[in-house]
C-alpha positions as CSV (number, residue, x, y, z in Angstrom):
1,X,-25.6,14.4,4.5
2,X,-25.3,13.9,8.5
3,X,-22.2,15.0,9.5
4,X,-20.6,13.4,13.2
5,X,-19.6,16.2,15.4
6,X,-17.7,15.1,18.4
7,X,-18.3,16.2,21.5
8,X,-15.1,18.2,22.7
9,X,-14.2,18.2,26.7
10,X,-10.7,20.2,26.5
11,X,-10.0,19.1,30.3
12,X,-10.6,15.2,29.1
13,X,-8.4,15.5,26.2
14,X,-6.0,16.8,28.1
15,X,-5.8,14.5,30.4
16,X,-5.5,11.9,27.1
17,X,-2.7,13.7,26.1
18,X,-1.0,13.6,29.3
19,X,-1.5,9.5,29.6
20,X,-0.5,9.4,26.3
21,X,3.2,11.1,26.7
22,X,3.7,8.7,30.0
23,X,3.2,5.7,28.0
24,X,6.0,6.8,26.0
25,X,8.0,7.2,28.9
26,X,7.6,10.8,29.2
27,X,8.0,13.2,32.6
28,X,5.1,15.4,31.7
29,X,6.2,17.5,35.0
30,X,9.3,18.5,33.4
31,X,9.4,22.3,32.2
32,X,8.9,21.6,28.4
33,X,5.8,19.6,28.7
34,X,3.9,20.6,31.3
35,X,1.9,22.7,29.6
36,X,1.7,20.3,26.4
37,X,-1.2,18.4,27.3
38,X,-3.4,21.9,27.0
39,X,-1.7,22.8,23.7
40,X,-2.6,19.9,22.3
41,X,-5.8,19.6,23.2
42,X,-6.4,23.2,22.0
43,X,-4.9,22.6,18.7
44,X,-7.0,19.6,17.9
45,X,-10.3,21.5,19.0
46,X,-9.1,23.8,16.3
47,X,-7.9,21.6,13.7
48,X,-11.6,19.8,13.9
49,X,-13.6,22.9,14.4
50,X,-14.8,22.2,10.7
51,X,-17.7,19.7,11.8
52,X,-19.4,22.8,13.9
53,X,-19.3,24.4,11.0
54,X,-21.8,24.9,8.3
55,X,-21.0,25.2,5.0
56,X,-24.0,27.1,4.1
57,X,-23.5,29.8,7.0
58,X,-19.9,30.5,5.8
59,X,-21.2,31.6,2.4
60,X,-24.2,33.6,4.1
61,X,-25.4,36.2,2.0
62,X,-22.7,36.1,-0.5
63,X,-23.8,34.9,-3.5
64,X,-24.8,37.6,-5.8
65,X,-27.0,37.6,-9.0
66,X,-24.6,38.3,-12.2
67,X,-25.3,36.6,-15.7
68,X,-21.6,35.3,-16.1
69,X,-22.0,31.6,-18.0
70,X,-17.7,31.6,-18.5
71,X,-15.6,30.0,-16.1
72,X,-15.0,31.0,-12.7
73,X,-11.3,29.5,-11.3
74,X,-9.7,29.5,-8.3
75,X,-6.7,27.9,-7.6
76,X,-3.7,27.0,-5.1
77,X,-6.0,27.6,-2.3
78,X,-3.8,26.1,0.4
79,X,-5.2,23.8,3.1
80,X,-4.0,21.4,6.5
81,X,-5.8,18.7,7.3
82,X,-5.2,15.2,9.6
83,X,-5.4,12.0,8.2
84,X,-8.6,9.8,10.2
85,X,-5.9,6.7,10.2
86,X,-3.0,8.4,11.9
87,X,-3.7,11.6,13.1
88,X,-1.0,13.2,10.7
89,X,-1.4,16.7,9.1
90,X,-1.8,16.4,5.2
91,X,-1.5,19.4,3.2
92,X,-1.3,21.3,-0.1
93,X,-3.6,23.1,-2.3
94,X,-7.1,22.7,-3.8
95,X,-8.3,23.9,-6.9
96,X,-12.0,24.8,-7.5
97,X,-14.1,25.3,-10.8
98,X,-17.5,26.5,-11.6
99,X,-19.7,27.6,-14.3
100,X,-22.2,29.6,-12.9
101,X,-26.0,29.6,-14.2
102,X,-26.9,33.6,-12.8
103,X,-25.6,33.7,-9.4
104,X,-21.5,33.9,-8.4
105,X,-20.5,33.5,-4.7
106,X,-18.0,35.9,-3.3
107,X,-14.4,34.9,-3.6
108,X,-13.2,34.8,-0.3
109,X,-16.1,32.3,0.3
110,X,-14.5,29.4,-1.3
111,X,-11.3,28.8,0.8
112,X,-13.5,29.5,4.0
113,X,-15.7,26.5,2.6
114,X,-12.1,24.4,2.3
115,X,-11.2,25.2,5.5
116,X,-14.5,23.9,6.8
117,X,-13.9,20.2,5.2
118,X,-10.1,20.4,5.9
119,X,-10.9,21.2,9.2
120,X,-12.1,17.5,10.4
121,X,-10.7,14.2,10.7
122,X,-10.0,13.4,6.8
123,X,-9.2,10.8,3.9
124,X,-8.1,13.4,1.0
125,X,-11.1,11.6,-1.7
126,X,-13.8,12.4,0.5
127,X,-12.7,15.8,1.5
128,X,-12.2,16.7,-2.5
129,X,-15.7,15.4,-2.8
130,X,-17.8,17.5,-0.4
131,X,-16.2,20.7,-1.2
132,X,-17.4,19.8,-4.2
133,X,-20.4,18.9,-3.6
134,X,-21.2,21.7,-1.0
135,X,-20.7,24.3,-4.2
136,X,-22.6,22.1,-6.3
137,X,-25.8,22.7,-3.4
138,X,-25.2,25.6,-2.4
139,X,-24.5,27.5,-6.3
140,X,-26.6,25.0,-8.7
141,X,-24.5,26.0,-11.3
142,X,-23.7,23.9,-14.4
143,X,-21.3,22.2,-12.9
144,X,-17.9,21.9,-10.5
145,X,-14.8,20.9,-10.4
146,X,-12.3,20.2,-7.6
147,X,-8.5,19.2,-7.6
148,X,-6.7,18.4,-4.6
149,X,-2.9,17.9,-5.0
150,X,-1.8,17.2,-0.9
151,X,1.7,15.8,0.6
152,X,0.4,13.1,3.5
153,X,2.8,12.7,6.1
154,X,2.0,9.4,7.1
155,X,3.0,8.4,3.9
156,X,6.3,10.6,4.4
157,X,7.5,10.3,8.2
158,X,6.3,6.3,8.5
159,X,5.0,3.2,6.7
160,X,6.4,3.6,2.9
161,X,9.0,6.9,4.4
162,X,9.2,8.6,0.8
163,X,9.1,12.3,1.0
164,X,8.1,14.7,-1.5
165,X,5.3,12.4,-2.8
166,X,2.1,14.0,-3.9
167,X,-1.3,12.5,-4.0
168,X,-4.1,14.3,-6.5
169,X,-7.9,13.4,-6.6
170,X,-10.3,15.1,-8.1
171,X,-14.4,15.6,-8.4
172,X,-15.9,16.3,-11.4
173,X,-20.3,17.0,-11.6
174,X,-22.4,18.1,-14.1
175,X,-20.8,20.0,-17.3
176,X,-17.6,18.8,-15.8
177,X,-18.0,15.4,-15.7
178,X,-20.4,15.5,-19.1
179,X,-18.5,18.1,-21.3
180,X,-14.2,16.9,-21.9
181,X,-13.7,20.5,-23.2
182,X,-14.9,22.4,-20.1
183,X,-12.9,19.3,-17.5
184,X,-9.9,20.5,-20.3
185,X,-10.1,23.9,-19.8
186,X,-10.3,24.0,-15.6
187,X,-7.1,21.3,-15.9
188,X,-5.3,23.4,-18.1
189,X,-5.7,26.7,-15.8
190,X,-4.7,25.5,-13.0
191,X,-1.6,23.9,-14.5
192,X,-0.8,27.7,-15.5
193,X,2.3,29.1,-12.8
194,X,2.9,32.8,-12.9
């Protein structure tokens, strides 16, 4: 899977930005934005820094060889994203399943490999997919699963305006796309609050 990975020029961007808040009739010389344009530009270079990423290298060496065939579940890994159509932050919590087949990968690997997807320019369905996916290739266990459960604010500050609304998608391959009772089990965990 090519991945684009933009070319970043902080100095350009900020000059974007700058443009962008006098076309909305902005003074950007006044004291509270004259240092805006940077900040911007800074936090978009590291709310994208996922597509210089790879997923591969963030797991490393830390998948370890351990004949464990149950279910291995972790859930309300929380993420921030921006949506690809409106540059608005979308956020919540993913939830990740896998039966392994003799290897396990080490627990704080699986938000890093989040924050690698949620990290770019997004649309919540594919993000839930490659995280999925990139366990899938980089595990080959029996299979994954993936919820995402995310508020959009583009959905929630324009076009349709109603807060508090919750999209979920989910990816299902191998035993949990094949086997009900294992998809069952994983949706019934993570609908478990302490």
């Amino acid at each position: 899977m090519s991945v684009f990975k933009p070319q970043f020029d902080t100095d350009g961007l900020r000059g974007l930005v700058a443009r962008l808040l006098e076309e909305l009739g902005e003074d950007t010389s006044r004291e509270g934005l004259v240092d805006t344009p940077l900040r911007v530009a800074e936090s978009y270079r590291y709310l994208t820094e996922g597509y210089d990423i790879d997923p591969a290298e963030v797991v490393g060496d830390a998948l370890f060889e351990q004949q464990y065939d149950d279910l291995v579940v972790i859930k309300d890994i929380n993420f921030f994203s921006l949506c690809e159509h409106h540059l608005l932050p979308f956020f919540g919590r993913v939830h990740v399943a896998y039966l392994p087949t003799g290897r396990v990968v080490g627990l704080s690997k699986v938000p890093r490999l989040i924050d690698v997807y949620a990290h770019r320019l997004q649309i919540q369905e594919r993000m839930t997919r490659e995280i999925a996916l990139s366990i899938q290739q980089i595990l080959n266990p029996a299979g994954v699963g993936v919820v995402v459960e995310a508020r959009h604010l583009c959905m929630e500050m324009r076009g349709i305006e109603k807060p508090d609304s919750e999209t979920v998608t989910s990816c299902m391959l191998g035993t949990f796309r094949k086997d009900p009772r294992t998809r069952s089990e994983f949706m019934e965990l993570i609908q478990r609050r302490g």
